[in-house]
C-alpha positions in Angstrom: -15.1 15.3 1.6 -14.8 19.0 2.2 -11.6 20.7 1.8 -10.0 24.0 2.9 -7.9 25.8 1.0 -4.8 27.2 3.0 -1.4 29.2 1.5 2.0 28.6 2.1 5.7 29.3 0.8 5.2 26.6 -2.1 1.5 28.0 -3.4 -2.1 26.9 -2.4 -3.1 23.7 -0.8 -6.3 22.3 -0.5 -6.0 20.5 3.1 -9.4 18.4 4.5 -11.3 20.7 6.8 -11.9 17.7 9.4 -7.9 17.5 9.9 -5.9 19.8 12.1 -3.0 19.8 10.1 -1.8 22.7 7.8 -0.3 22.7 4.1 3.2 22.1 4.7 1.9 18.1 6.3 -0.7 17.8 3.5 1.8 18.2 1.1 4.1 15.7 3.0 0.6 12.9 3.0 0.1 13.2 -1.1 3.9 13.3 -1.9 4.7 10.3 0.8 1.7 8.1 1.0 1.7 5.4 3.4 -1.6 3.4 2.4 -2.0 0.0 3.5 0.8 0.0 6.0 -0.8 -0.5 9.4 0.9 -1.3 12.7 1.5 -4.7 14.4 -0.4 -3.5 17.6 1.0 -7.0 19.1 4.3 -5.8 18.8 3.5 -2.1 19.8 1.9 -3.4 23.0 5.2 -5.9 23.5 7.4 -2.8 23.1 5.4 -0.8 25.6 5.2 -3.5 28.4 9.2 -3.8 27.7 9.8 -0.1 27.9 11.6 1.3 30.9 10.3 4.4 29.9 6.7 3.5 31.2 8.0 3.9 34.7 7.4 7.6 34.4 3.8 6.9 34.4 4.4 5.9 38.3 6.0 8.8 39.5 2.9 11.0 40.3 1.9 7.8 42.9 5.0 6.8 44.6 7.7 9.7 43.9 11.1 10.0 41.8 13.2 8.6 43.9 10.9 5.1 44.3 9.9 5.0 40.2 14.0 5.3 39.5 14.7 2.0 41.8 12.3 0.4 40.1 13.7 1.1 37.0 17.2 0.6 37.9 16.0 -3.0 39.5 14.1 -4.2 36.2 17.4 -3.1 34.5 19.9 -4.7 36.4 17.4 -8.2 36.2 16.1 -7.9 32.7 12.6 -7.0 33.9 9.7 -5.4 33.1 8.4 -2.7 35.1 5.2 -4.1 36.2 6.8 -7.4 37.4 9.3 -5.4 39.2 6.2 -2.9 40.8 4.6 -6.4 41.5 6.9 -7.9 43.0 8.0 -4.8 45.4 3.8 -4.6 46.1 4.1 -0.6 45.7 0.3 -0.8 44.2 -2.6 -3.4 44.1 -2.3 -5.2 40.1 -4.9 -3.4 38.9 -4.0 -0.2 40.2 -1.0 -0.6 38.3 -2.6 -1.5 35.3 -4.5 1.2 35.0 -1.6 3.7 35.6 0.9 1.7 33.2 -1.5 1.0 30.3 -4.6 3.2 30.2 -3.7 4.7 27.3 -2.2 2.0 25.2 -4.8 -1.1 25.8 
């Protein structure tokens, strides 16, 4: 592996040159390793389809006001947001699919 070497307040760092970080968040990986933990994608994709927050997604397609009802309606009835967007037929399933998830699944 190649390495470049880069300065800060603490001294010279030698940082991998195929990373875009700097020295302060090389420092931070050999002083705080993390090996061998890895995520539970089932659970991160669970969380996601759960989120209210992914509601945001929608707003370019049907508009503030619309994404905030939906939100407000999976709230009030412990639903997702997709079931809600199903069930008020705002967009075809896969349409919504695609905007909800693209960049998760």
């Amino acid at each position: 592996m190649k390495y470049r070497e880069e300065t800060d307040s603490l001294g010279k760092v030698h940082v991998p040159e195929d990373v875009y970080y700097g020295p302060q968040t090389q420092r931070a990986v050999e002083n705080f390793p993390i090996s061998g933990i890895t995520a539970n994608i089932d659970q991160c994709q669970n969380n996601i389809q759960n989120s209210l927050a992914i509601v945001t997604s929608l707003v370019p397609h049907i508009g503030y006001d619309r994404a905030a009802e939906i939100a407000k309606k999976a709230f009030d009835e412990g639903k997702t947001i997709e079931a809600v967007a199903l069930e008020e037929k705002i967009l075809s399933e896969q349409e919504l699919k695609t905007i909800l998830f693209r960049k998760f699944f």
